[in-house]
BABA-318586 format. One record per residue (C-alpha): residue number from 1; residue in one letter; chain; x, y negated, z negated. Coordinates in Angstrom, 2 decimals. Each point is the difference from the previous one (the first is absolute). Layout:
<pt><k>NUM</k><r>a</r><c>A</c><east>X</east><north>Y</north><up>Z</up></pt>
...
***
This chain:
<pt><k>1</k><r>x</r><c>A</c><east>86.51</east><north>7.66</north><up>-36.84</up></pt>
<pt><k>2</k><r>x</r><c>A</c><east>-2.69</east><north>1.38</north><up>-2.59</up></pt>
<pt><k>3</k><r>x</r><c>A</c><east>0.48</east><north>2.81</north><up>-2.00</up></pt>
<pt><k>4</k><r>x</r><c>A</c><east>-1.41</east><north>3.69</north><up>1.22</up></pt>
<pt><k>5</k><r>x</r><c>A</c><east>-3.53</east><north>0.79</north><up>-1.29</up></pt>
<pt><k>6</k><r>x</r><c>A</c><east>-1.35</east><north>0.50</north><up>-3.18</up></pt>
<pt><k>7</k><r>x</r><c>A</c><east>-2.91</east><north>1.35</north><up>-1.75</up></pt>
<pt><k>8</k><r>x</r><c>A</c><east>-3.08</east><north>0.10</north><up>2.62</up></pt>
<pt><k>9</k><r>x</r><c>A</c><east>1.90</east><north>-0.79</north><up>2.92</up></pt>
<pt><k>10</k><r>x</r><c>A</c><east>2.83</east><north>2.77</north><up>-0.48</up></pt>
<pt><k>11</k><r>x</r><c>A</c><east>-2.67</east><north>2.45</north><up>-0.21</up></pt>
<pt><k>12</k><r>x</r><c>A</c><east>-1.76</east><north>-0.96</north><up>3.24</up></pt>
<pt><k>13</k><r>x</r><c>A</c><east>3.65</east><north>0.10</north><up>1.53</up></pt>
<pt><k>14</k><r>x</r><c>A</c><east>1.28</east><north>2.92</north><up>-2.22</up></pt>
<pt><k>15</k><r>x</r><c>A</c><east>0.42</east><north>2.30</north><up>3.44</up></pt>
<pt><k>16</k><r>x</r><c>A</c><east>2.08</east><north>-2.60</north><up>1.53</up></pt>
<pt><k>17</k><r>x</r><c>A</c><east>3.80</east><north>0.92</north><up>-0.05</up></pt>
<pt><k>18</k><r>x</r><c>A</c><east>1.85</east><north>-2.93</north><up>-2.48</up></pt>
<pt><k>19</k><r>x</r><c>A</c><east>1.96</east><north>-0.39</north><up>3.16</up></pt>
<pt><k>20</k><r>x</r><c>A</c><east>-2.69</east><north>-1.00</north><up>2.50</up></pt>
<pt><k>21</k><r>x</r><c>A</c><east>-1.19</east><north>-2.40</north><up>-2.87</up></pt>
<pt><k>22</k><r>x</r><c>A</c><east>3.80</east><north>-1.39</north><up>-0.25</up></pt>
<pt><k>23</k><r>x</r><c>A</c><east>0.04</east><north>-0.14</north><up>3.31</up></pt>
<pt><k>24</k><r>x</r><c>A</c><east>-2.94</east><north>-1.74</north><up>1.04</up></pt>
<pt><k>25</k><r>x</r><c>A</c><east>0.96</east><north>-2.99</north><up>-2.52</up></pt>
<pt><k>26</k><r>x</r><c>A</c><east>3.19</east><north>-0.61</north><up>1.32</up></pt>
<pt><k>27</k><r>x</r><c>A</c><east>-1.51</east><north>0.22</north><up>3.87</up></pt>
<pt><k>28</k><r>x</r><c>A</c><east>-2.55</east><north>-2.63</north><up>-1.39</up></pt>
<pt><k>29</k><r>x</r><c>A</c><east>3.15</east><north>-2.26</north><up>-0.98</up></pt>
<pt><k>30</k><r>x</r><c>A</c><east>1.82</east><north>0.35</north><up>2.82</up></pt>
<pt><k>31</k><r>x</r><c>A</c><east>-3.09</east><north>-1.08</north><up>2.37</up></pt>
<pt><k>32</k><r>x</r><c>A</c><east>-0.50</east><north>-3.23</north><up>-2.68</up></pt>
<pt><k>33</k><r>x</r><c>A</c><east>3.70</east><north>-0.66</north><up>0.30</up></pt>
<pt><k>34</k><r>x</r><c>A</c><east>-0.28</east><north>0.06</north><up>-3.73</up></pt>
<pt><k>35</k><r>x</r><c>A</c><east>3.71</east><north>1.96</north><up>0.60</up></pt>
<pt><k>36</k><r>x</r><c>A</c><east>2.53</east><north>-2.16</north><up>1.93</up></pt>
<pt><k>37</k><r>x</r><c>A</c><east>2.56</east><north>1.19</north><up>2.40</up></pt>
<pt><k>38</k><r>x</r><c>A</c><east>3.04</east><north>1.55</north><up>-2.03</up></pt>
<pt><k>39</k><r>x</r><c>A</c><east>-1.75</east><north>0.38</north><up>-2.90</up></pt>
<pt><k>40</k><r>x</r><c>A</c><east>1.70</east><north>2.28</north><up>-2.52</up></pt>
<pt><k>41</k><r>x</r><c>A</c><east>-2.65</east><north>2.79</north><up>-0.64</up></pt>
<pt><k>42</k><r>x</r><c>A</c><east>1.10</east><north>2.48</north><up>-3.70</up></pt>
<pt><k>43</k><r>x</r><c>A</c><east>-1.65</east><north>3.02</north><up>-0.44</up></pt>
<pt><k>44</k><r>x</r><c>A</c><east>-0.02</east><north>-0.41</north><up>-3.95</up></pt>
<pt><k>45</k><r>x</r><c>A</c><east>-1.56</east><north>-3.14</north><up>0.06</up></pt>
<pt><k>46</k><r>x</r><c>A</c><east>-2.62</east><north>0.13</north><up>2.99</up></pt>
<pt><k>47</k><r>x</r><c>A</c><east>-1.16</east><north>3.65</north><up>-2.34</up></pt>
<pt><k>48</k><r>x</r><c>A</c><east>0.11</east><north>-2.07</north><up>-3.26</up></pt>
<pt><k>49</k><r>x</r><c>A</c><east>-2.46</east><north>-2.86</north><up>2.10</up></pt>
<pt><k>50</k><r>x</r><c>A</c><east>-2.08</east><north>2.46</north><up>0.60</up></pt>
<pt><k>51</k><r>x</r><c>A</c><east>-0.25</east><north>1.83</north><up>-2.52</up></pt>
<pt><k>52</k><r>x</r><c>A</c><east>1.20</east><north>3.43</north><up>1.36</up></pt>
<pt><k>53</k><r>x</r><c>A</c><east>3.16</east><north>2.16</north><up>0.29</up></pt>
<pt><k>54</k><r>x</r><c>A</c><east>3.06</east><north>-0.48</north><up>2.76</up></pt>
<pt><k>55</k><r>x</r><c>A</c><east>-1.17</east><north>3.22</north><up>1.91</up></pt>
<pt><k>56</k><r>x</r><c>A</c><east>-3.17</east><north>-1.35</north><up>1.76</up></pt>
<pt><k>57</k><r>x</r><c>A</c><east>1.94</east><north>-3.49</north><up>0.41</up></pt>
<pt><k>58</k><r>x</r><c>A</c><east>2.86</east><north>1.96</north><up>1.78</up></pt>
<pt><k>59</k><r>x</r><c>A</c><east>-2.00</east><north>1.44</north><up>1.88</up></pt>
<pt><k>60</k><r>x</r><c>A</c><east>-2.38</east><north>-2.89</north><up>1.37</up></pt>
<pt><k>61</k><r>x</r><c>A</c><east>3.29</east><north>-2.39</north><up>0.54</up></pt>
<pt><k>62</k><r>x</r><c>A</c><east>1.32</east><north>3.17</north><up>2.53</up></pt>
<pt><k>63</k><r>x</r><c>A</c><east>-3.31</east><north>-0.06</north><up>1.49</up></pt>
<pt><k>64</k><r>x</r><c>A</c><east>0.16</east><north>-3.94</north><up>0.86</up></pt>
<pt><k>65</k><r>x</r><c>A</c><east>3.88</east><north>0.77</north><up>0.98</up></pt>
<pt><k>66</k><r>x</r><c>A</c><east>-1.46</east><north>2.48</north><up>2.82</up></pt>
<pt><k>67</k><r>x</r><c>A</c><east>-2.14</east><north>-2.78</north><up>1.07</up></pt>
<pt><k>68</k><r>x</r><c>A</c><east>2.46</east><north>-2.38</north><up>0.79</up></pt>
<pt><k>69</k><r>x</r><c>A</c><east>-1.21</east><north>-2.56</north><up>-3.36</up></pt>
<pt><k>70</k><r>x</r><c>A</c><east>2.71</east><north>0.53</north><up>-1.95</up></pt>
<pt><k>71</k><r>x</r><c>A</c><east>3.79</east><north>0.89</north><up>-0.11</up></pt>
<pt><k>72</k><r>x</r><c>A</c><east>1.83</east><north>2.89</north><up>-2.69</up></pt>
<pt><k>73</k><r>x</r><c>A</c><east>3.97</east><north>0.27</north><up>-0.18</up></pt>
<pt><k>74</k><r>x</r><c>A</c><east>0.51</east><north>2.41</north><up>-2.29</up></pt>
<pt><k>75</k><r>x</r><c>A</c><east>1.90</east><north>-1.32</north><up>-2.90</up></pt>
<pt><k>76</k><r>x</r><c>A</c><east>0.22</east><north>-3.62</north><up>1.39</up></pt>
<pt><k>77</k><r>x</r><c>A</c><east>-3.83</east><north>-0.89</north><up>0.05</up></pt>
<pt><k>78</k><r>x</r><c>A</c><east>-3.69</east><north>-0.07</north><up>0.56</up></pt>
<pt><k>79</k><r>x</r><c>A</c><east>-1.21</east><north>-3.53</north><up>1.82</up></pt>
<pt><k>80</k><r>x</r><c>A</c><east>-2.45</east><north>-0.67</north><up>2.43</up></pt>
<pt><k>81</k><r>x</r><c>A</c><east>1.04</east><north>-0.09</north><up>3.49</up></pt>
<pt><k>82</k><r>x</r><c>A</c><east>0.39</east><north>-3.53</north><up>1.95</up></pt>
<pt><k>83</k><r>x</r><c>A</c><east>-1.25</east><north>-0.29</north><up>3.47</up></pt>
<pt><k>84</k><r>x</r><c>A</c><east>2.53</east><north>-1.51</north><up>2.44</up></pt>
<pt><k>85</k><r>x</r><c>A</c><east>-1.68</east><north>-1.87</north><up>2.29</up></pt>
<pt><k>86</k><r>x</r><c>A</c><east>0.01</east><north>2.14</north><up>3.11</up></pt>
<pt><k>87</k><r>x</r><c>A</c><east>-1.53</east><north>2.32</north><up>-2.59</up></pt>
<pt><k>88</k><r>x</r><c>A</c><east>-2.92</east><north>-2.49</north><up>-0.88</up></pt>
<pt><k>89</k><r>x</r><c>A</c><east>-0.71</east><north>-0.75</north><up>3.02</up></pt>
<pt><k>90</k><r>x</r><c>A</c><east>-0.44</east><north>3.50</north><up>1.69</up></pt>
<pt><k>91</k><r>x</r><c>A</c><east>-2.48</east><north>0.53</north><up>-2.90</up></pt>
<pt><k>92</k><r>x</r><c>A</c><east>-1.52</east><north>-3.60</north><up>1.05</up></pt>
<pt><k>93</k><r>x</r><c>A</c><east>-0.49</east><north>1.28</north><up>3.40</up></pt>
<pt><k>94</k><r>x</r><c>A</c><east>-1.88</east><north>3.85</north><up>-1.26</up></pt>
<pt><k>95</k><r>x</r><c>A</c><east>-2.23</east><north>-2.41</north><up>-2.02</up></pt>
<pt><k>96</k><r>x</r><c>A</c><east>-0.92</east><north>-2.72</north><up>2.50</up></pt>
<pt><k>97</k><r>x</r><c>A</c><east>-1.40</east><north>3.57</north><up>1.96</up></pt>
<pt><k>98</k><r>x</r><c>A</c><east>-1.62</east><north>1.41</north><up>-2.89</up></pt>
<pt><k>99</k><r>x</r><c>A</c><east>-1.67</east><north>-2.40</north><up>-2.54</up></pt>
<pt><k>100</k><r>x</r><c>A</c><east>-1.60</east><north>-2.05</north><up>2.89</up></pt>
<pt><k>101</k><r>x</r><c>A</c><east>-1.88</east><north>3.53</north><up>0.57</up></pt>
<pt><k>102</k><r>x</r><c>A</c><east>-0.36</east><north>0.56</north><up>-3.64</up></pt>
<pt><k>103</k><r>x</r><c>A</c><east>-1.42</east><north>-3.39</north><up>-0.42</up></pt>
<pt><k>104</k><r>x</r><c>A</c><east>-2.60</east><north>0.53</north><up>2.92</up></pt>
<pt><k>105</k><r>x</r><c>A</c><east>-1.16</east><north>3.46</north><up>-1.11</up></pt>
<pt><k>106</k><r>x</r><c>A</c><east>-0.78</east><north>-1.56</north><up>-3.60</up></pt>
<pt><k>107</k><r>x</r><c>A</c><east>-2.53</east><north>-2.75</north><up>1.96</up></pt>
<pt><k>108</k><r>x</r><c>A</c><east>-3.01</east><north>2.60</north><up>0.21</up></pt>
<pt><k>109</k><r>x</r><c>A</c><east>0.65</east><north>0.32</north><up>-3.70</up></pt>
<pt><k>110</k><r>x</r><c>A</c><east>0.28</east><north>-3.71</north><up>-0.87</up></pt>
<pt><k>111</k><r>x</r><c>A</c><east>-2.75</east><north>-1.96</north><up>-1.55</up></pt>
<pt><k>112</k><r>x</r><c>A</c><east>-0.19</east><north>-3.44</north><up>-1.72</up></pt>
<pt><k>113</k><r>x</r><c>A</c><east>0.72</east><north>1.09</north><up>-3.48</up></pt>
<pt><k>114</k><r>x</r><c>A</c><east>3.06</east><north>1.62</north><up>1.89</up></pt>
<pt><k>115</k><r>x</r><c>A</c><east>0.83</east><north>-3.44</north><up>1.50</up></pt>
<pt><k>116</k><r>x</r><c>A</c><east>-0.33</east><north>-1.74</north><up>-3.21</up></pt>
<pt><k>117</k><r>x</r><c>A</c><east>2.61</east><north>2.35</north><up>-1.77</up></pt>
<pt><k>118</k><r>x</r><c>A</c><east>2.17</east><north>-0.84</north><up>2.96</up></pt>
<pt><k>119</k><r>x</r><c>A</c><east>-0.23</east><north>-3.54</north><up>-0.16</up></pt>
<pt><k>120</k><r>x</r><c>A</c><east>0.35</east><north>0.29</north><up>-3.68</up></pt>
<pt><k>121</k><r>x</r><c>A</c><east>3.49</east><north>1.72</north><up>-0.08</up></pt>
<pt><k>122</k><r>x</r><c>A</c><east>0.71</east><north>-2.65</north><up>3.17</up></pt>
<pt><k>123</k><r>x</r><c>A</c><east>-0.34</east><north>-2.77</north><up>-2.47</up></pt>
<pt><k>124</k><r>x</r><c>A</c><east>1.96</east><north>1.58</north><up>-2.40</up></pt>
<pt><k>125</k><r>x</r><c>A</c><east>3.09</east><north>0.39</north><up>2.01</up></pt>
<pt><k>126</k><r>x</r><c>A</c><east>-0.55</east><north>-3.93</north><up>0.69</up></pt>
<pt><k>127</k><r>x</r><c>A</c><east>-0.25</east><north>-1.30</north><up>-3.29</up></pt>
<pt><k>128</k><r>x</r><c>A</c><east>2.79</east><north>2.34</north><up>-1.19</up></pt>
<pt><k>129</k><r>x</r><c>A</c><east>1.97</east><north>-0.94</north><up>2.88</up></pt>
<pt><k>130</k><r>x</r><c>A</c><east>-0.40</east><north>-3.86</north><up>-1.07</up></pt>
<pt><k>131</k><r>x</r><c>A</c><east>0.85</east><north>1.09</north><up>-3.60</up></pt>
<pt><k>132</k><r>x</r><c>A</c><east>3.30</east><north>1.89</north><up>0.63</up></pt>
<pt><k>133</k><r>x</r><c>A</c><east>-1.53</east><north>2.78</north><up>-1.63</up></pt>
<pt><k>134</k><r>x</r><c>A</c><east>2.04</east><north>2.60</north><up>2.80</up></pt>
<pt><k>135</k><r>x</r><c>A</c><east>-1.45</east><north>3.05</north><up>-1.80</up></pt>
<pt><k>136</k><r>x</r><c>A</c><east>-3.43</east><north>-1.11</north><up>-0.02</up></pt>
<pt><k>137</k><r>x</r><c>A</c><east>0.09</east><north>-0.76</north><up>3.95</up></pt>
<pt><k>138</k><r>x</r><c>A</c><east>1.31</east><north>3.56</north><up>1.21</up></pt>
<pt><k>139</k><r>x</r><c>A</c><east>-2.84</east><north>1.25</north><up>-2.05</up></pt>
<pt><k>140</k><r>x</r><c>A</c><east>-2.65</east><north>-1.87</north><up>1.75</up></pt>
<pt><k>141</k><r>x</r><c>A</c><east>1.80</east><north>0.87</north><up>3.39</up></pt>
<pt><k>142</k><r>x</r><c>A</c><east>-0.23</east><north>3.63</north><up>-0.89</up></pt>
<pt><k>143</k><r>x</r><c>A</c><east>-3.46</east><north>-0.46</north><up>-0.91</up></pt>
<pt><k>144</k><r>x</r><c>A</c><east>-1.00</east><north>-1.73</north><up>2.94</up></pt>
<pt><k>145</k><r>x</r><c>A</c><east>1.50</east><north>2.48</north><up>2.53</up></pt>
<pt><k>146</k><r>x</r><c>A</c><east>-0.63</east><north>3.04</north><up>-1.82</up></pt>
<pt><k>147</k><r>x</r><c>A</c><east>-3.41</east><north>-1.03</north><up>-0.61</up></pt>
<pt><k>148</k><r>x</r><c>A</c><east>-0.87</east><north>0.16</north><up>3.32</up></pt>
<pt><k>149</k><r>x</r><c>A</c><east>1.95</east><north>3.01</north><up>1.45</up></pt>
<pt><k>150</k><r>x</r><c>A</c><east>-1.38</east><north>2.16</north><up>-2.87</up></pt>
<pt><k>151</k><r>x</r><c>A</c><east>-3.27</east><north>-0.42</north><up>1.81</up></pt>
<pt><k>152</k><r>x</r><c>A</c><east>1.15</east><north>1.49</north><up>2.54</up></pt>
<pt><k>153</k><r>x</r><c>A</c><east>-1.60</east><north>3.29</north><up>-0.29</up></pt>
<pt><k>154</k><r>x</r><c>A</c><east>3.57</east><north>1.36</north><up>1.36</up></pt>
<pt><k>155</k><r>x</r><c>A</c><east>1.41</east><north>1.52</north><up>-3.25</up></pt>
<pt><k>156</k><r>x</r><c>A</c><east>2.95</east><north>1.23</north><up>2.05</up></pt>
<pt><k>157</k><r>x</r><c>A</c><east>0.34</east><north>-3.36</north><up>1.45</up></pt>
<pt><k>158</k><r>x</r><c>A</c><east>0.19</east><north>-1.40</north><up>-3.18</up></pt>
<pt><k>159</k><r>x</r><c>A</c><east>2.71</east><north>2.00</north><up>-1.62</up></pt>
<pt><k>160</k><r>x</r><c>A</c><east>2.15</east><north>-0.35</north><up>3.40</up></pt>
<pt><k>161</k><r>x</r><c>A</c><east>-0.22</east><north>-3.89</north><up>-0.96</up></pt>
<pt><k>162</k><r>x</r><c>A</c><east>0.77</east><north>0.47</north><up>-3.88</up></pt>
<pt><k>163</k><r>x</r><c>A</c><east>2.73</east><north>2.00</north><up>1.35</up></pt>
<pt><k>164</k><r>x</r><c>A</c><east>1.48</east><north>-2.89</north><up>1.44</up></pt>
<pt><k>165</k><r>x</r><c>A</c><east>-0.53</east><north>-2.29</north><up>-2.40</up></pt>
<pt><k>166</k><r>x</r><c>A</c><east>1.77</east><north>1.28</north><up>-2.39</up></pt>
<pt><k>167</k><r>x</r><c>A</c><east>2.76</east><north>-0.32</north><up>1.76</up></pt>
<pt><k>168</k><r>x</r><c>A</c><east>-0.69</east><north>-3.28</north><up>1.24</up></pt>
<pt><k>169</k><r>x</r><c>A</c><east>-1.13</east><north>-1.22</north><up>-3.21</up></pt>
<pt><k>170</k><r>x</r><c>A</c><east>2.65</east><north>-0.48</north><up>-1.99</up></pt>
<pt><k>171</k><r>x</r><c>A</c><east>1.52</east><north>-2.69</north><up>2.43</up></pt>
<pt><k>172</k><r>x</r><c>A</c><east>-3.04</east><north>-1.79</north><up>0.14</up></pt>
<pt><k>173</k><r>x</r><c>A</c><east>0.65</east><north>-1.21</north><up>-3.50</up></pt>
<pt><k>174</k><r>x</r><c>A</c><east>2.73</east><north>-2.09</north><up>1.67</up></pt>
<pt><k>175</k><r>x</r><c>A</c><east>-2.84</east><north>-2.22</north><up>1.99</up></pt>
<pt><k>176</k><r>x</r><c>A</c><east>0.23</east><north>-2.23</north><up>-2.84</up></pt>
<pt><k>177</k><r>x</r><c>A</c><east>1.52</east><north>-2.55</north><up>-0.55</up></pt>
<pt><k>178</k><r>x</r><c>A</c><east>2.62</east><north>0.82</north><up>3.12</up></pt>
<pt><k>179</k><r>x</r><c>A</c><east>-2.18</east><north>0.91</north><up>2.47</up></pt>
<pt><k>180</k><r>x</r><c>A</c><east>-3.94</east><north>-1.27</north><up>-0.26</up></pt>
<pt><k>181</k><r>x</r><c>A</c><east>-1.89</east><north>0.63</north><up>2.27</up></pt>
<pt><k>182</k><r>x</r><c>A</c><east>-1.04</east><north>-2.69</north><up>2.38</up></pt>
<pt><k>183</k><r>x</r><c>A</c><east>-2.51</east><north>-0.59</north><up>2.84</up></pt>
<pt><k>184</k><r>x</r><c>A</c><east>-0.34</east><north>-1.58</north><up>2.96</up></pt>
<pt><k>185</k><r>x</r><c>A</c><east>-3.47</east><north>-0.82</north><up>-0.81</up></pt>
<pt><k>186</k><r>x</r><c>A</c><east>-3.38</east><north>1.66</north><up>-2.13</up></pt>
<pt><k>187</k><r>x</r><c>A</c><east>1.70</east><north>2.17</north><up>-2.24</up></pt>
<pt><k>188</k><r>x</r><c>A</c><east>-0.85</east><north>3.51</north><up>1.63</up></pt>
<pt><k>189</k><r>x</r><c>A</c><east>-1.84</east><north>1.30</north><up>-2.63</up></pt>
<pt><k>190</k><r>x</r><c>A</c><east>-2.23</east><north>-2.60</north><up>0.33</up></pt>
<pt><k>191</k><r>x</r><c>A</c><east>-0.46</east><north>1.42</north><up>3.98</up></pt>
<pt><k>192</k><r>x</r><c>A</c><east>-0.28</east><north>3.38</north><up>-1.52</up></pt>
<pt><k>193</k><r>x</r><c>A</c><east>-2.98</east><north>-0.98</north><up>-2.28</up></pt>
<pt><k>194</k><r>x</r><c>A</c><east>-2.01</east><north>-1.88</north><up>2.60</up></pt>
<pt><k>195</k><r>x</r><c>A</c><east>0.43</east><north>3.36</north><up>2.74</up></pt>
<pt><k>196</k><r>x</r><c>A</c><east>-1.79</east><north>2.06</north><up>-3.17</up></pt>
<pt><k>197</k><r>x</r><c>A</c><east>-2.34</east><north>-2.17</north><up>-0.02</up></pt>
<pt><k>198</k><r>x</r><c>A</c><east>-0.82</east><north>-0.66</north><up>3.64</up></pt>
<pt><k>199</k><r>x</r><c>A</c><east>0.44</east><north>3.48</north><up>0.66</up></pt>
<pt><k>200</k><r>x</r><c>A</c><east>2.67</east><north>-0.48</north><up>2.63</up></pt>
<pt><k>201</k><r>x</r><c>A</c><east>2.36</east><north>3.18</north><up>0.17</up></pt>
<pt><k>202</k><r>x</r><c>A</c><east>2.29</east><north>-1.60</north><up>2.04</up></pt>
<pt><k>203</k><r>x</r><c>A</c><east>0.97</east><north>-3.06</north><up>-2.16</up></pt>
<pt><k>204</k><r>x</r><c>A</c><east>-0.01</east><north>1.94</north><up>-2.43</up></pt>
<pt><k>205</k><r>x</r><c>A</c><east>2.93</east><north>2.13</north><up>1.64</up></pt>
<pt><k>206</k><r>x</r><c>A</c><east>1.40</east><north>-3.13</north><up>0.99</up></pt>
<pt><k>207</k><r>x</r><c>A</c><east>-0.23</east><north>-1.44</north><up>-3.30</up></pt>
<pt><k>208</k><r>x</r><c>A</c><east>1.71</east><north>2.64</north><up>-1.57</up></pt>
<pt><k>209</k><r>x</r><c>A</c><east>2.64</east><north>0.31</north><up>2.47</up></pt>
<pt><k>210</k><r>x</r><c>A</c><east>1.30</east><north>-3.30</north><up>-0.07</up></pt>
<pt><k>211</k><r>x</r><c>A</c><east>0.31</east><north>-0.17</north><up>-3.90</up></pt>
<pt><k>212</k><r>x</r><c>A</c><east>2.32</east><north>2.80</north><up>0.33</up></pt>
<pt><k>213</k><r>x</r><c>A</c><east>1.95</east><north>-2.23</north><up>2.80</up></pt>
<pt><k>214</k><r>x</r><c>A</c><east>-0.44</east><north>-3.60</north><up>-1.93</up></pt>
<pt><k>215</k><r>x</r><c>A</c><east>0.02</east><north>0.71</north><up>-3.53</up></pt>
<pt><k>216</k><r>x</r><c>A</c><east>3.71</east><north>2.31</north><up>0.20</up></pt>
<pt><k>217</k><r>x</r><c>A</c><east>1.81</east><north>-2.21</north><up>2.55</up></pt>
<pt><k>218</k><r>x</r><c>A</c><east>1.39</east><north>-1.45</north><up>-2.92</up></pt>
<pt><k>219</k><r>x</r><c>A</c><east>1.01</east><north>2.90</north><up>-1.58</up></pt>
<pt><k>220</k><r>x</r><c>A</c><east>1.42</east><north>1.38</north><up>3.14</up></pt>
<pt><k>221</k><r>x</r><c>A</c><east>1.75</east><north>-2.75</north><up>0.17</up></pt>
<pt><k>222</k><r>x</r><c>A</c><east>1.18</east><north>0.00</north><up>-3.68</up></pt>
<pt><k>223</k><r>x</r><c>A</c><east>1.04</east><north>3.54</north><up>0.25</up></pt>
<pt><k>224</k><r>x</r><c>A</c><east>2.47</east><north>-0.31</north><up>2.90</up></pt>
<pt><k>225</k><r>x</r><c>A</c><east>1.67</east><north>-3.11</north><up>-1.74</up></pt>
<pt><k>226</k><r>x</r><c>A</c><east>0.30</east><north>2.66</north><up>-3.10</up></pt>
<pt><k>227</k><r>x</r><c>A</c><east>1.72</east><north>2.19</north><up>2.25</up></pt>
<pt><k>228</k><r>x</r><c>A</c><east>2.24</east><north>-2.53</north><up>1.48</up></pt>
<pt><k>229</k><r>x</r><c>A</c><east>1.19</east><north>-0.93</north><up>-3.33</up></pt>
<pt><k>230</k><r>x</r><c>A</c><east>0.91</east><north>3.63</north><up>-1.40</up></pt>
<pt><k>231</k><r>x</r><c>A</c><east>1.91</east><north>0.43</north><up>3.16</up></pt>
<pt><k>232</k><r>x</r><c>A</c><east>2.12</east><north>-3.41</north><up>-0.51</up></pt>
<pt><k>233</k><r>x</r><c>A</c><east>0.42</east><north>0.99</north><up>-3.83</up></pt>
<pt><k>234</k><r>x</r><c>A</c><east>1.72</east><north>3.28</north><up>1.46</up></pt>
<pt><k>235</k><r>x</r><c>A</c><east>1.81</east><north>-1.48</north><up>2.60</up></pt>
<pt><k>236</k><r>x</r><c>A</c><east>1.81</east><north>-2.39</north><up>-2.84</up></pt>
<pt><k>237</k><r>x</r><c>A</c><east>0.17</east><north>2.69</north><up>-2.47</up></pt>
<pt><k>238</k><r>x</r><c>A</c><east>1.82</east><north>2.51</north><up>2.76</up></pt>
<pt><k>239</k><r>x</r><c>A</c><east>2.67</east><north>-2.87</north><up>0.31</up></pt>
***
């Protein structure tokens, strides 16, 4: 996470509240999954990071607690919440529903240079992907999807997707290496590109759709055999 503005840029933000500042960094890491699930979140440190005081960091961090992103016991800890998987995929199913229409609403909007900076961050996730370089990947995937739903021309649309994916984001960092995605044939981003191009609103729902279905089967899957191991470490630590 970068540190708050300085110089120029405070002053163009300088009637911003430090707290909405705070808290649209850490919403940005959340939707990267550039914050994993559990992870321990201090005050002290997150305000020396960036460079301001523990109030507006307090305050952002209870703001991100409302909205389901994050977790506070009082004395005990700050983390970032973990999905279960029934969790992941209600959120699955809200999204197959709403970025399909998010993505088709952006096509009046999308022209080749558009296309190209899709493709581009496609590319990206593939060679990073190839690499190992996890970070990298989630990046592009953001890039990718958000790039195209920010076309939208539904800014209330959008935000009702960022809202979920910062909740969902987090346990997306665990794709890799335990639960890559896979296909059953063209990689779907690869469908998505050539319905932007063709114009074709309805592969380009489908498109989207079925990455939400093919790309996290794996993680669904990954998620309930997490679950079914906490609940056989309790079972043997009740005996």
């Amino acid at each position: 996470m970068s540190d708050l503005p300085t110089g120029d840029a405070a002053e163009t933000e300088e009637s911003v509240p430090l707290s909405e500042i705070v808290y649209a960094k850490l919403r940005r890491s959340l939707m990267k999954a550039e914050l994993k699930p559990h992870e321990r979140l201090k005050v002290r440190d997150l305000a020396q990071q960036m460079g301001t005081s523990e109030t507006p960091v307090r305050e952002a961090l209870f703001q991100l607690a409302h909205e389901g992103a994050i977790e506070i016991r009082p004395r005990y800890y700050i983390r970032v919440r973990r999905l279960t998987q029934k969790e992941y995929t209600e959120i699955r199913d809200i999204r197959m529903s709403l970025e399909p229409m998010a993505a088709e609403r952006a096509l009046p909007h999308i022209d080749d240079a558009v296309i190209a900076e899709l493709e581009q961050a496609h590319e990206a996730l593939v060679r990073a992907e190839a690499s190992g370089d996890w970070q990298t990947a989630l990046q592009a995937n953001f890039d990718f999807h958000f790039g195209l739903y920010s076309r939208s021309g539904m800014p209330t649309l959008t935000e009702v997707l960022e809202g979920l994916w910062i909740r969902i984001g987090p346990i997306l960092s665990e794709l890799y290496p335990d639960a890559h995605p896979t296909y059953a044939g063209q990689h779907q981003h690869l469908k998505v590109l050539e319905a932007l191009r063709a114009r074709d609103s309805y592969s380009l729902r489908e498109a989207i759709r079925m990455d939400l279905i093919e790309g996290g089967r794996n993680l669904r899957h990954h998620l309930a055999r997490y679950e079914e191991e906490q609940a056989a470490q309790k079972g043997r630590r009740r005996k």
